[in-house]
VOTORMAR-279902 format. One line per field, with one value per residue (C-alpha): x, y, z. Coordinates in Angstrom, 1 decimal, always signed. Each point is the difference from the previous one (the first is absolute). Layout:
BEGIN
c1: c(X,...) .
c2: c(Y,...) .
c3: c(Z,...) .
REM end
This chain:
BEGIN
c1: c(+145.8,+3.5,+1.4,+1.2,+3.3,+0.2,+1.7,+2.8,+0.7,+0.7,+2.9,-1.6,+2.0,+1.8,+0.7,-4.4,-1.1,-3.5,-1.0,-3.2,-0.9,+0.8,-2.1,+3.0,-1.3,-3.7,+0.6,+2.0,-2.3,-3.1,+1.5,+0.9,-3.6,-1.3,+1.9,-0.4,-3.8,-2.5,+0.8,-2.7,+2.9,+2.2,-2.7,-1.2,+3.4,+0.6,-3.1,+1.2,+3.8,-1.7,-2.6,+0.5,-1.1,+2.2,+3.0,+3.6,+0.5,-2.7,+1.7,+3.1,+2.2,+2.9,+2.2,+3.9,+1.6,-2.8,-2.2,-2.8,-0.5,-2.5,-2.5,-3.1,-2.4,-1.3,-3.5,-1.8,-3.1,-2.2,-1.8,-3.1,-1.1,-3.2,+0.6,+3.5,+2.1,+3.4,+2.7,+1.1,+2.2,-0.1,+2.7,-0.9,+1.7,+3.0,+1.9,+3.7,+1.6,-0.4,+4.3,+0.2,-2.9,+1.4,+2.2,-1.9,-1.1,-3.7,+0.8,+2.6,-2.8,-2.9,+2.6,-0.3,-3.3,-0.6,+2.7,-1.6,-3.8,+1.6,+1.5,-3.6,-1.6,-1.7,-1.2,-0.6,+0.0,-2.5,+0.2,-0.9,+2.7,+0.8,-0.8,+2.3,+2.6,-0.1,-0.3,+4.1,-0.2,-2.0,-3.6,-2.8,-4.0,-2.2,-2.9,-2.3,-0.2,-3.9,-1.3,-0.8,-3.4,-1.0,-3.0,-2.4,-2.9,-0.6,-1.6,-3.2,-1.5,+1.7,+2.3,-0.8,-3.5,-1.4,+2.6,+0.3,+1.4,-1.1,+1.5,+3.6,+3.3,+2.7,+3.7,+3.4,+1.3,+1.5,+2.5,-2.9,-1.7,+2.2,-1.8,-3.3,+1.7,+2.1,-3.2,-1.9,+2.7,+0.5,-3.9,+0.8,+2.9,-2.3,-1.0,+3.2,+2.0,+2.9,+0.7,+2.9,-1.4,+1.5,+2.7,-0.6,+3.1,-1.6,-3.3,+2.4,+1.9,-3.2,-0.9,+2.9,+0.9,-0.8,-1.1,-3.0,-2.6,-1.9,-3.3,-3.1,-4.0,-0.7,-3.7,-1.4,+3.5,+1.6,+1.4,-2.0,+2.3,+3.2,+2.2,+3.2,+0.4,+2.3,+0.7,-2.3,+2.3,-1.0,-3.3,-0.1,+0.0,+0.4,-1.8,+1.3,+0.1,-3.6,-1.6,-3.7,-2.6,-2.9,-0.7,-1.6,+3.6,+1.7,-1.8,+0.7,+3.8,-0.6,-2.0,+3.2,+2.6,-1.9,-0.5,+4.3,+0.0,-3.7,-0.3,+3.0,+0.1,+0.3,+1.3,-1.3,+2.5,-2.8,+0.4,-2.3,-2.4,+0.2,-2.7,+1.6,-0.1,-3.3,-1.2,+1.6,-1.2,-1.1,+1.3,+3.6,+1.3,+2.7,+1.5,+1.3,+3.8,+1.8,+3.4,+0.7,+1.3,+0.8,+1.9,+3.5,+1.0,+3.1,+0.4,+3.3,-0.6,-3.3,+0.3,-0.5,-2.6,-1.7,+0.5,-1.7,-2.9,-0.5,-2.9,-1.8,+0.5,-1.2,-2.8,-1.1,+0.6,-2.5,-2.8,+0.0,+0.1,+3.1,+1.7,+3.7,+0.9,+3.4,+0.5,+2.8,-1.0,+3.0,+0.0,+3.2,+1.7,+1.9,+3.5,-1.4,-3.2,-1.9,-1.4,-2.5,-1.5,-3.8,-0.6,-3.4,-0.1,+2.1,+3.0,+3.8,+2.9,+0.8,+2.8,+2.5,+1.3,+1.8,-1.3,-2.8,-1.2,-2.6,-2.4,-2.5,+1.2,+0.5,-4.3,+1.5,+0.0,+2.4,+0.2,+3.1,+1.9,-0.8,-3.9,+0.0,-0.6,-3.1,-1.5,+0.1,-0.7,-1.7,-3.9,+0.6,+0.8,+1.3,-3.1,+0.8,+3.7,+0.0,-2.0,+2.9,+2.9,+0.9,+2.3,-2.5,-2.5,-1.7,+1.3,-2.6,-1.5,-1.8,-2.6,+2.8,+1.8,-3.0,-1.0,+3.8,+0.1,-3.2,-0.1,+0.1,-0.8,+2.1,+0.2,+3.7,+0.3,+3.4,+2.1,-0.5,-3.6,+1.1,-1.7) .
c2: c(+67.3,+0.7,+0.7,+3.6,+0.4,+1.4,+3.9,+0.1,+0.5,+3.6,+0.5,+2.1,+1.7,-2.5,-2.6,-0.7,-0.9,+0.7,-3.2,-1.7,-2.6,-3.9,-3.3,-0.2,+3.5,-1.7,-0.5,+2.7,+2.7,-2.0,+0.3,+3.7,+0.7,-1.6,+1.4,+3.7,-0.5,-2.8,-3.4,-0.8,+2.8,-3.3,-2.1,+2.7,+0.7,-3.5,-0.2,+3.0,-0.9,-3.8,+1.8,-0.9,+4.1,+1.3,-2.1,+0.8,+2.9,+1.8,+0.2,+1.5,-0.9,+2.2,-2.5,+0.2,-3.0,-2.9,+1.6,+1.8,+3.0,+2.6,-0.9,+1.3,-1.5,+1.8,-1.4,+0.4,+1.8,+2.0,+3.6,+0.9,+3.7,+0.2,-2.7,+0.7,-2.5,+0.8,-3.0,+0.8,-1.4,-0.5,-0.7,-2.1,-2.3,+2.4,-1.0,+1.0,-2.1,+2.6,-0.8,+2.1,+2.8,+3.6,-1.0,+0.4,-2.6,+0.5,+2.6,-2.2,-2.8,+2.8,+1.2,-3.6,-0.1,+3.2,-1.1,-3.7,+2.1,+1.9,-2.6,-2.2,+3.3,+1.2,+3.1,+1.2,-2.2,-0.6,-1.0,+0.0,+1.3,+1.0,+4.0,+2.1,-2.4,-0.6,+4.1,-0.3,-2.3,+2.3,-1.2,+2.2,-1.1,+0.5,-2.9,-0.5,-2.8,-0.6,-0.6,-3.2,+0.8,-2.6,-2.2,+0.9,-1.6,-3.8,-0.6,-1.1,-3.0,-3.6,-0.9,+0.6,+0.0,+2.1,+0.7,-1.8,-3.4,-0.6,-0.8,+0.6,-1.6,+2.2,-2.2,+0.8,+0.8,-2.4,+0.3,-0.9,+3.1,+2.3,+1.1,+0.6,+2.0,+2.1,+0.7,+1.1,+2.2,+1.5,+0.7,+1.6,+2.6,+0.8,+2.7,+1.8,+2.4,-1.5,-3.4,-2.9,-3.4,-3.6,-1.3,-3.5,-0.8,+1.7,-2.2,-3.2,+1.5,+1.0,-3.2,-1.3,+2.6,+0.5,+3.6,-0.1,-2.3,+0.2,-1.3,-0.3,-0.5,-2.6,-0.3,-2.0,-1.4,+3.5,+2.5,+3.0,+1.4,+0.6,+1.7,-0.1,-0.6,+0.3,-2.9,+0.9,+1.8,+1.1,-0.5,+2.4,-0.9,+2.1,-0.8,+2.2,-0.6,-0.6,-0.5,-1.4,-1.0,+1.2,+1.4,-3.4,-1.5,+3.0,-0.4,-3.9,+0.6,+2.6,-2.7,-3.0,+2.7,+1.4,-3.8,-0.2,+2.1,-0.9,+3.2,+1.9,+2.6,+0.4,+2.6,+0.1,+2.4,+2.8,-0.8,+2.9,-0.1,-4.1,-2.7,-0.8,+3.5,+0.5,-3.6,+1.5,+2.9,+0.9,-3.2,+1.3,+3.3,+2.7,+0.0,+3.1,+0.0,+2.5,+0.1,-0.2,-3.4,-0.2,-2.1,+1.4,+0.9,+0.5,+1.3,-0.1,+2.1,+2.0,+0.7,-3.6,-0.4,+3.1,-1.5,-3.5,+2.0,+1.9,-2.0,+0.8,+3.9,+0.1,-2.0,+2.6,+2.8,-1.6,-0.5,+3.3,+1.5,+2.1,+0.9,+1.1,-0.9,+1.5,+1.0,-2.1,-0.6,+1.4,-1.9,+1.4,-2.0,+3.0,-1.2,-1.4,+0.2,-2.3,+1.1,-2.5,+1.4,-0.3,-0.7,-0.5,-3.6,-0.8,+0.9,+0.5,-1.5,+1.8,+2.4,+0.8,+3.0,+2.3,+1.8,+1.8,+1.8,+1.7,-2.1,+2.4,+1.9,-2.8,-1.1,-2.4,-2.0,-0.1,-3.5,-0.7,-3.5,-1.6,+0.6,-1.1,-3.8,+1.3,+2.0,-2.8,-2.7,+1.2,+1.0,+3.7,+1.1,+3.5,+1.8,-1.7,-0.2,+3.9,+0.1,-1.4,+0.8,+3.3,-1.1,-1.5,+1.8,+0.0,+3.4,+2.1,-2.8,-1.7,-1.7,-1.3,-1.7,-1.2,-2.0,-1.3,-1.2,-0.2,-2.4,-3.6,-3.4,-2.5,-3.7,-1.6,-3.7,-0.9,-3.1,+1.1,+1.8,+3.4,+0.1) .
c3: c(+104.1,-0.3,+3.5,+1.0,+1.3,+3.7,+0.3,+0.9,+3.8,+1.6,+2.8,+2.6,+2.7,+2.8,-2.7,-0.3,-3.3,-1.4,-2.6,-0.6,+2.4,-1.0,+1.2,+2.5,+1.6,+0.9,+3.9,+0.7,-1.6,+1.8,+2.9,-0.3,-1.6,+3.2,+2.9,-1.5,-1.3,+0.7,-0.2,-2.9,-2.3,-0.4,-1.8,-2.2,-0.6,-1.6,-1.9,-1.6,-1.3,-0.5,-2.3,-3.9,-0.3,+2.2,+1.4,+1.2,-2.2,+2.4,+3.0,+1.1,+3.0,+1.9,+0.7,+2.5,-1.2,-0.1,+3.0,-1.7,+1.7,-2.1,-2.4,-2.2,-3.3,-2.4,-1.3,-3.9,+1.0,-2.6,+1.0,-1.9,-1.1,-1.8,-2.7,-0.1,+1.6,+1.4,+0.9,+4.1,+2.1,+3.8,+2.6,+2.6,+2.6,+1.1,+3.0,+1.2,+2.9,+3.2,+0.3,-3.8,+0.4,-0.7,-3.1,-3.0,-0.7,-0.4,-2.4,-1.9,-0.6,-0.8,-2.7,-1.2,+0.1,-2.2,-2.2,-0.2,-0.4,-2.7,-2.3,+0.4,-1.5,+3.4,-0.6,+4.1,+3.0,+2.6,+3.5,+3.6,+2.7,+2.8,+0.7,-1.5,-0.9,-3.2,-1.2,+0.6,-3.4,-2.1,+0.9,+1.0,+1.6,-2.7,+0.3,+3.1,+2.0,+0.5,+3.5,+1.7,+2.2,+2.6,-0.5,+2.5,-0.8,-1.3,-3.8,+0.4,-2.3,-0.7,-2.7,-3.3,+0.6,-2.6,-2.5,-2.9,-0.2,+3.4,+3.5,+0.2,+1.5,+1.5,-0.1,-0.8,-3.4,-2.3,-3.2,-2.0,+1.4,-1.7,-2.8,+1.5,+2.9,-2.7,-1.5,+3.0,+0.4,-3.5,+0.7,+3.2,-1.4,-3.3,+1.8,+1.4,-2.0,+1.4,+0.4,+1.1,-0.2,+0.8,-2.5,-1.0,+2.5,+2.8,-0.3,+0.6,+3.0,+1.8,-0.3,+1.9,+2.6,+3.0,+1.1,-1.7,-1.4,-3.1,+0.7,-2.4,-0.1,-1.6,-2.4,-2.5,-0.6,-0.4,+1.6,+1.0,+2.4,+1.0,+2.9,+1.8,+4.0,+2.5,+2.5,+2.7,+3.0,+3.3,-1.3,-2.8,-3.9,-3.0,-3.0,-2.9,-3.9,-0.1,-3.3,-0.8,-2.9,+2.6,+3.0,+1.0,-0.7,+2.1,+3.3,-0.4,-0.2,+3.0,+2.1,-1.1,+0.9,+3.4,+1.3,-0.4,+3.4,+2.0,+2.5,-1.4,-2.4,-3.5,-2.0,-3.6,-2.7,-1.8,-4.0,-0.6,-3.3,+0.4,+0.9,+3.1,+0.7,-0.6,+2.0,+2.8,+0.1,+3.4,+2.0,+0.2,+2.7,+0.5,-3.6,+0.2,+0.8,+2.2,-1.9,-3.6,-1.7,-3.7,-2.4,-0.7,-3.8,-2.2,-3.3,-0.5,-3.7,+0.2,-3.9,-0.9,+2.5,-1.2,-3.5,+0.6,+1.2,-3.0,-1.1,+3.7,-0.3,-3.3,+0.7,+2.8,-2.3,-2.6,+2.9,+1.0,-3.1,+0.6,-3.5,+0.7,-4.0,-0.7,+3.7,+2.3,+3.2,+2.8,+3.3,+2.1,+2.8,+0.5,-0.7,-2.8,-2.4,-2.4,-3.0,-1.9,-3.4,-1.1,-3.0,-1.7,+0.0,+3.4,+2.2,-1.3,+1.9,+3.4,-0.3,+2.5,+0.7,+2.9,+3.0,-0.2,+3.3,-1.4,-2.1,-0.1,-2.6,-2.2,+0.7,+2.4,+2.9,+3.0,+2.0,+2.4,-1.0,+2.8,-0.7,-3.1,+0.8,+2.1,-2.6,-3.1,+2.4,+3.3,+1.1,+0.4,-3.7,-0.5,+1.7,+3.0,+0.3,-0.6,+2.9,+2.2,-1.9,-0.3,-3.1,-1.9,-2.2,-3.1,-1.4,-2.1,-1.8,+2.7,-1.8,-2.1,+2.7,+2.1,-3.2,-0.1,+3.6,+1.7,+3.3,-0.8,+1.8,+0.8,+0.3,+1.1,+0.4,+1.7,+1.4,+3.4,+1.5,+0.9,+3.8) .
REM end
């Protein structure tokens, strides 16, 4: 592969230059990562600029003279909608020296970021932040977080015993793992409208780091089970990620996880419609969370995203036996509107056009920008959003629209656990 030449660097105000980050960077953004994060963000910042798929060219530093003194990384990731898959990028690792704060740079390096997304053909971004934050760079919450209940009862039964292949062995994961744990978890995200699995990268820096643990059940010289754990801490562990073959293998990797902390508590992340859901059915408590938490989103140009998913809104037309032949269908963000034509044998190219504050007229629906995300992406769908937005609504043609953008399920698989 022929080698990409680093962009140019960006004068900032106060002589600070914005430039990707060189081997010569390592310590200093380490250092950064871990005085204004954790201390396990300096290793998996290494094992991701030391990663053939993503290297230098994914991180970014803020630099005043040689002291580095801001700096983000974008990382590949891919979002899946129906059988539609959409290339995403997240930014992760984002630290300014407390000396710089209130100078931009955060929003310099997000630019970056965007800029970097866009040129890799990112079509939205995904991540998880801190409240409110990142709205000030264009994104908006749109995907749930699900809940992590406690476990308040022990699985009965031994290992294994049972299920097929026999008794079971619950170890840590190893490289050679990979595959069988990327298929446990294809298996597990079948289900979701929505999903964000593990890049191939991703499976070699969980590996190695050091806030979590991939661990697996082990049978009949397979695996049968896997999940992700926290370091026990103040006697507490969470075990999230879970995927399974059985229900057998699921309360094994529940018992393996549960003896991590003996006579604290565990906290188990729903994955609702899985096996490990349904296995632990019943032994897990107080899954109901008193405050929202969701996944933020950007979609930096809703007509493209609205015209990847042409495939997905056509396919719900078809189910439902909606015929809207000859007919476009109007979906106003106010200072703006969409217009996508039907034709008998699928969907035209979305059209752009002006504001439109009254989409009714034209058959249409009316959706505020900032909703948008939520209501291609997010478990309320129109019906439900219109409940709590005054400035969405599905215009006349509600049956139309509720096809279009019913409630969906999600499934998000990130760097860090969001808890």
């Amino acid at each position: 592969m022929t080698a990409t030449a680093a962009p140019p660097p960006i004068t900032l105000a106060d002589g600070l230059v914005l430039r990707q980050a060189r081997p010569e960077d390592l310590d200093q953004i380490g250092a950064l990562l871990a005085e204004r994060g954790e201390p396990a963000d300096a290793l998996d910042h290494r094992l991701v600029v030391t990663d053939p798929d993503a290297g230098w060219p994914a991180c970014a530093v803020v630099v005043d003279g040689d002291r580095v003194v801001s700096t983000a990384t974008l990382l590949d990731e891919e979002l899946r909608v129906a059988d539609v898959r959409l290339p995403a990028g997240q930014v992760e690792l984002v630290a300014t020296d407390r000396e710089y704060e209130g100078r931009g740079l955060v929003r310099a390096l997000m630019r970056w970021a965007h800029e970097r997304s866009a040129a890799r053909g990112h079509v939205l971004q995904v991540m998880i932040g801190i409240p409110y934050f990142y709205r000030l760079f264009g994104y908006e919450y749109a995907v749930d977080i699900p809940p992590a209940p406690v476990l308040r009862s022990w699985p009965a039964g031994g290992t294994g015993d049972g299920a097929p292949g026999g008794a079971s062995v619950f170890r840590a994961a190893r490289p050679s793992d990979v595959p069988a744990m990327a298929a446990l978890q294809d298996a597990a995200q079948s289900g979701f409208d929505v999903a964000v699995p593990h890049p191939a990268a991703r499976w070699r820096w969980l590996l190695a780091h050091e806030a979590s643990t991939l661990w697996v059940v082990e049978r009949g010289g397979g695996v049968a089970a896997v999940g992700r754990a926290t370091p026990p801490d103040d006697d507490e562990v969470l075990l999230a990620e879970a995927a399974a073959l059985d229900e057998a293998a699921a309360l094994d990797l529940l018992r393996g996880v549960s003896a991590l902390v003996p006579g604290g508590q565990v906290r188990a992340v729903e994955r609702a419609g899985t096996v490990t859901a349904a296995a632990w059915s019943g032994l897990l408590t107080g899954g109901r969370r008193t405050q929202a938490e969701q996944y933020y989103i950007r979609v930096p140009d809703m007509a493209a995203f609205l015209d990847r998913l042409r495939p997905v809104l056509w396919d719900r037309l078809l189910a439902a036996g909606i015929d809207r032949t000859g007919r476009d269908i109007v979906i106003s963000a106010f200072g703006s509107h969409y217009r996508i034509p039907v034709g008998a044998d699928g969907l035209g190219a979305v059209a752009v056009g002006g504001a439109m504050q009254g989409p009714g007229a034209a058959g249409g629906a009316g959706v505020a920008p900032d909703h948008l995300p939520a209501l291609l992406l997010g478990p309320h769908g129109i019906d439900g959003l219109s409940r709590i937005r005054p400035d969405v609504y599905p215009g006349p043609d509600e049956e139309l629209f509720r096809t279009l953008f019913p409630p969906l399920t999600a499934d998000v698989l990130t760097y860090y656990l969001p808890y």
